[in-house]
C-alpha positions in Angstrom: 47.4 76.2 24.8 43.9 77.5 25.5 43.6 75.4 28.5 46.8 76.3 29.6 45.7 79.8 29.7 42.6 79.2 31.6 44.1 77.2 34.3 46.4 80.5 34.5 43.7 83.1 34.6 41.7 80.6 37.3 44.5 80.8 39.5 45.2 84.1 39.2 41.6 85.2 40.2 41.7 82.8 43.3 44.9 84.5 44.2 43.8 88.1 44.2 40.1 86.9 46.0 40.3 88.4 49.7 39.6 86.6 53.0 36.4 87.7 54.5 37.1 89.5 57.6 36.6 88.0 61.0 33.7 88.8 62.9 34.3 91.1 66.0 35.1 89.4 69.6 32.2 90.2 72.1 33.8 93.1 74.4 34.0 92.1 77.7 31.7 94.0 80.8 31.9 94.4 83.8 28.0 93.6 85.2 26.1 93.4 88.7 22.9 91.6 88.7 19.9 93.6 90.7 19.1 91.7 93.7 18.8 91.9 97.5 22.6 92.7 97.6 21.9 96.2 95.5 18.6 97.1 97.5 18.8 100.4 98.5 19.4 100.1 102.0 17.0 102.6 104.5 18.0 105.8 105.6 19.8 106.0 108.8 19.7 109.5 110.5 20.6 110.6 114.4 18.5 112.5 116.1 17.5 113.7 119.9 14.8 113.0 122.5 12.9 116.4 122.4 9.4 117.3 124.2 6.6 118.2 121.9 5.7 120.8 124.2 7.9 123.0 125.8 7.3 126.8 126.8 10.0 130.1 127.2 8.8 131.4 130.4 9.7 135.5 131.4 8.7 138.1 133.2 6.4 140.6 132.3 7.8 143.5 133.2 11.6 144.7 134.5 12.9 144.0 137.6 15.7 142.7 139.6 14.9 138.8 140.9 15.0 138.4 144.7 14.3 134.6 145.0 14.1 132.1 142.8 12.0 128.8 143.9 13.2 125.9 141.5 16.1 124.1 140.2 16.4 122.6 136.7 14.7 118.9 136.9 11.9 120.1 139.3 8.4 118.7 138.2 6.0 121.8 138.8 2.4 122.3 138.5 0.2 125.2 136.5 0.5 128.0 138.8 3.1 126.8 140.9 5.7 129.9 141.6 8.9 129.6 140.1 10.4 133.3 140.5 10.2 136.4 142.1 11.0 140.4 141.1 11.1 142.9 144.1 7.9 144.4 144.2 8.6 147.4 146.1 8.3 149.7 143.0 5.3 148.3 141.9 3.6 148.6 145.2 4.0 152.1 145.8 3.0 153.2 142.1 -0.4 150.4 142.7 -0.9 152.9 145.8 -0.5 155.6 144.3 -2.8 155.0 141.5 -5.3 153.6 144.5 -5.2 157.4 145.9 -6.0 159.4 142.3 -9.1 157.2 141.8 -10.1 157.8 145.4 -9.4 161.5 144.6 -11.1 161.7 141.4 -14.0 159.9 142.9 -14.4 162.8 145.4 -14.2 165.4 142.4 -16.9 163.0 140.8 -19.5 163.4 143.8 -18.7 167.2 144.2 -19.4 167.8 140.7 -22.6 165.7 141.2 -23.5 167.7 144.1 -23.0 170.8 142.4 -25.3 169.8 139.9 -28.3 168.7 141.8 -28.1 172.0 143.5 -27.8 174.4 140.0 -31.1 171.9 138.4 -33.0 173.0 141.7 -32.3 176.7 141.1 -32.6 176.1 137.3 -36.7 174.5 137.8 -37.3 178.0 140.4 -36.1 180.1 137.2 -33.1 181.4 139.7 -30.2 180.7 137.0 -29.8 180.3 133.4 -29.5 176.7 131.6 -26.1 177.4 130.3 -25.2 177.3 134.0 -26.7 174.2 134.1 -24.9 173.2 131.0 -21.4 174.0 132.1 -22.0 171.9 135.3 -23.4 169.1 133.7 -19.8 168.9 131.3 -17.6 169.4 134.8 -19.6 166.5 135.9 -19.2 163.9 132.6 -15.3 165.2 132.9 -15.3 164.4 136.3 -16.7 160.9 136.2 -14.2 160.5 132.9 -11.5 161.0 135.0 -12.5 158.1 137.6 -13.0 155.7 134.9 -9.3 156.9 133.7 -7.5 156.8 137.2 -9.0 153.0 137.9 -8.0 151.8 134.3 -4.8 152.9 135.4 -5.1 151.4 139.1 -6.0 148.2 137.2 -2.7 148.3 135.0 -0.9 149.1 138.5 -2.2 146.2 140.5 -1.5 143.9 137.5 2.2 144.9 137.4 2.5 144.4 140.6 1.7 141.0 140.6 3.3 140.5 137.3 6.3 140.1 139.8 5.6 136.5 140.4 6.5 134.4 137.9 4.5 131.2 138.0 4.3 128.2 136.0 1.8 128.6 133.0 1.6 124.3 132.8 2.3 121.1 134.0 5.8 119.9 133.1 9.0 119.6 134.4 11.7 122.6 134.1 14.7 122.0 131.7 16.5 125.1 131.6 16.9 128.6 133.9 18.4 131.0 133.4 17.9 133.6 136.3 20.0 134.0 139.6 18.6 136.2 142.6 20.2 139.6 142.6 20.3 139.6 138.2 18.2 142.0 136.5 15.8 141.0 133.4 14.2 142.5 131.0 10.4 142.2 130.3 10.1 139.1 128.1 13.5 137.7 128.6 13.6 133.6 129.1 13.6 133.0 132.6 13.2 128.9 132.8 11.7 126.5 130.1 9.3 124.2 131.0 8.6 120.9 128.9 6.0 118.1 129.3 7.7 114.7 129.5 5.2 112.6 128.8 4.7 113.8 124.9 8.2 113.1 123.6 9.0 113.0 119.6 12.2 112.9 117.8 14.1 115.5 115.9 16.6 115.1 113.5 18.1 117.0 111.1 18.5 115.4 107.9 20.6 116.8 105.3 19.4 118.4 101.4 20.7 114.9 99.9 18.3 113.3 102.1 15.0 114.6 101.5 14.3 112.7 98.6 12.0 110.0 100.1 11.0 112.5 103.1 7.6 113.2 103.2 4.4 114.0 106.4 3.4 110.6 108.0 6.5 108.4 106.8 7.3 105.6 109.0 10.1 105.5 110.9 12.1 103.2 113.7 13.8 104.9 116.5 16.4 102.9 118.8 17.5 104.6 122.0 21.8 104.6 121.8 21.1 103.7 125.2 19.3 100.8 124.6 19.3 99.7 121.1 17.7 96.4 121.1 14.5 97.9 121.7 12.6 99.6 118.8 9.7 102.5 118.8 7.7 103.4 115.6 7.1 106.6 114.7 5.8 108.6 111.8 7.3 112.0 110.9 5.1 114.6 112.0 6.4 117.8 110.9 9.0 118.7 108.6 10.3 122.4 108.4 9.3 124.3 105.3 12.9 125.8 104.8 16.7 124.7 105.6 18.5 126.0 108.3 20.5 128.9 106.9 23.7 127.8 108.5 23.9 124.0 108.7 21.3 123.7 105.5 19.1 120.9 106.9 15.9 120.5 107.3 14.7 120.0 110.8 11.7 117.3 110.6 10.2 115.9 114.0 8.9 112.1 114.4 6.2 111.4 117.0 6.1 108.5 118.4 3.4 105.8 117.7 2.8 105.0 121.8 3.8 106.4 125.4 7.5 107.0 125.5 8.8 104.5 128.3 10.5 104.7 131.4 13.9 104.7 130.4 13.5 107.4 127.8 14.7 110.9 128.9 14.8 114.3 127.3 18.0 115.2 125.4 19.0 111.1 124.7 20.3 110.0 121.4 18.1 108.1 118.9 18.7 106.8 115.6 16.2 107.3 112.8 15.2 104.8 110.5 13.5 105.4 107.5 11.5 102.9 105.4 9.1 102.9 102.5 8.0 99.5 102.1 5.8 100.8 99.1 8.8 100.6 96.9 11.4 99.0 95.3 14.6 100.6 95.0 17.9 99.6 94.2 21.7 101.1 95.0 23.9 100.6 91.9 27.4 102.5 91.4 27.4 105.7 89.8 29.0 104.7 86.6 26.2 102.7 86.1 23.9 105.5 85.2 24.3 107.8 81.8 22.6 109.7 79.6 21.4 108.4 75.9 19.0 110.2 74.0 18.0 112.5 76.6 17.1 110.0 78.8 18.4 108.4 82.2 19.3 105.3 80.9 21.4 102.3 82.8 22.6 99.1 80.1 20.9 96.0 80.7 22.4 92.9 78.7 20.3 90.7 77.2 20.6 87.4 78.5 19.7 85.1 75.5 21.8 87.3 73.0 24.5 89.0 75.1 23.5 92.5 73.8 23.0 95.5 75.8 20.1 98.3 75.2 19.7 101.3 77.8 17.1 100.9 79.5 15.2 104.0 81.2 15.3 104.3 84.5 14.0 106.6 87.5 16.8 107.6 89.8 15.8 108.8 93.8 18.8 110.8 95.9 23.0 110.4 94.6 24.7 109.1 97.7 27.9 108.5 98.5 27.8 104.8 98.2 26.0 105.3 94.6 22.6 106.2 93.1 19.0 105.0 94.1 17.1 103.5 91.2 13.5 104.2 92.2 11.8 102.3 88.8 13.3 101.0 85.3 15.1 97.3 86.7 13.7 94.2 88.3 15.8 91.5 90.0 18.1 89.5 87.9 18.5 92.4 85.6 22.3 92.3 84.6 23.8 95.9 84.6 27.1 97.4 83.3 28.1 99.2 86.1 31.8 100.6 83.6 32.9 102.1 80.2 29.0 102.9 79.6 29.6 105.7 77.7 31.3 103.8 74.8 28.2 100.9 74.5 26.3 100.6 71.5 22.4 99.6 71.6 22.6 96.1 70.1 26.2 96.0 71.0 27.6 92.2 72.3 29.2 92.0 74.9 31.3 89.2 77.5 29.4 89.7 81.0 31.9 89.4 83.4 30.2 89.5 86.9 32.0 91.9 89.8 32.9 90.3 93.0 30.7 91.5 96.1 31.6 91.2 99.7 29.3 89.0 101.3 
């Protein structure tokens, strides 16, 4: 009976002794592996063929043009004349101030006249000094007032030929705007004049852009015109502050050696930027999260099929995805979806994404 009991109690325990559960499946991702396909690729920008050096050239003083002596395209040389204002004005007021300083040079040698003849009577005790005095202040005032009218003959004769507008280098003119008959204003932009044979690149590259931007950058320009041929460059200015209505940054790229032939002002080029001093990578945006504070992107372990967030440095966020500058080497498998519901240590089923050749 005791036995019988035992047996009883036996099976009863086995009976109400649980399963162990089953271990969890691995959770299937969906990873890229970091390689030449993912390098970031260079940054393409357009830009236009634009002289280094080129001059706003006006009149200095008003006027209405009476002949105008070039045509947009004409090569000109430093001096050559490239406009004209009527000059009658200015003639007549350069004559005019010609006659006061002859006038106030004939009050000059009066005075002086006067006062050699007062010091004579002044040594035989004939007149007082203050006489002498007074003279000798008509006389300074006198020879004041020469030095005053020619000053103002100079500034006469210099308006005058201020009426000739001539070229202030050697270039070629690019724009004009005056027509005989129109009247200017001192100042105003009568014709620009650029020098064709220092020509740079300027491009306007957007705020997303900037990231890798920086003075002396290499750069590869190809002429839409010709693109099979390409010209280095290095960026030799880049503007301090965005335009305040497109908001880019206007940078210019000189050119590493003599533009050719075939390259004109006003052509389009396109930009290439590369830094060959780093290694960066384009993955999808989901790829990158936040864990712990950090920029982190999940890396699965290839011997355990685990993935740990791994830090990472991003560059710019582009339309195409986001430019890891440091954090993953080729091979690296990434999780590029769902990343916001991995665990650290978590396994997972790597499940590679198709790419396009």
């Amino acid at each position: 009976m005791n036995k019988l009991l035992l047996a009883l109690a036996v099976m009863f325990l086995i009976g109400c002794e649980q399963a162990p559960p089953a271990s969890p499946q691995p959770r299937p991702a969906l990873v890229v592996t970091v390689g030449d396909r993912f390098a970031a690729s260079p940054t393409i920008l357009i830009g236009e063929i634009k002289p280094r050096y080129e001059s706003g050239q006006g009149f200095r003083i008003n006027g209405k043009i009476v002949q105008r002596y070039v045509e947009i395209g004409t090569n000109v040389s430093k001096g050559q004349l490239l406009a004209r204002l009527d000059n009658r004005d200015t003639g007549l007021s350069a004559k005019a101030s010609q006659a006061r300083v002859q006038a106030a040079k004939a009050d000059l040698a009066l005075a002086q006249a006067e006062l050699d003849r007062l010091n004579k009577l002044y040594q035989r005790k004939f007149i007082s000094r203050q006489a002498v005095d007074i003279q000798e202040a008509k006389y300074q005032s006198a020879a004041a007032l020469v030095r005053q009218t020619q000053a103002e003959a100079a500034v006469s004769t210099n308006q005058s030929a201020y009426t000739d507008l001539k070229a202030e280098r050697d270039g070629v003119v690019t724009d004009i705007h005056a027509e005989p008959g129109q009247v200017v204003a001192a100042g105003e932009i009568i014709a620009r004049i650029a020098v064709p044979e220092s020509m740079e690149v300027e491009v306007s590259v957007p705020e997303s852009r900037m990231g890798p931007i920086e003075p002396n950058l290499a750069a590869e320009v190809r002429l839409w015109a010709d693109p099979t041929r390409i010209y280095q460059g290095k960026i030799r200015e880049i503007a301090p502050a965005a335009d305040s209505v497109t908001r880019t940054f206007q940078i210019r790229i000189a050119l590493s050696t003599p533009p050719p032939d075939q390259m004109r002002l006003g052509m389009t080029a396109a930009v290439i930027f590369n830094n060959h001093d780093r290694r960066d990578f384009l993955l999808p945006l989901p790829a990158v999260s936040q864990y712990d504070g950090n920029t982190v992107a999940w890396v699965v372990d290839p011997d355990s099929g685990q993935v740990f967030p791994r830090p990472v440095q991003t560059g710019i966020f582009r339309e195409d995805g986001v430019v890891i500058t440091a954090g993953l080497q080729i091979g690296d498998q990434v999780v590029v979806a769902g990343v916001h519901t991995l665990l650290s240590g978590q396994k997972v089923r790597p499940q590679l994404v198709q790419q396009n050749p």
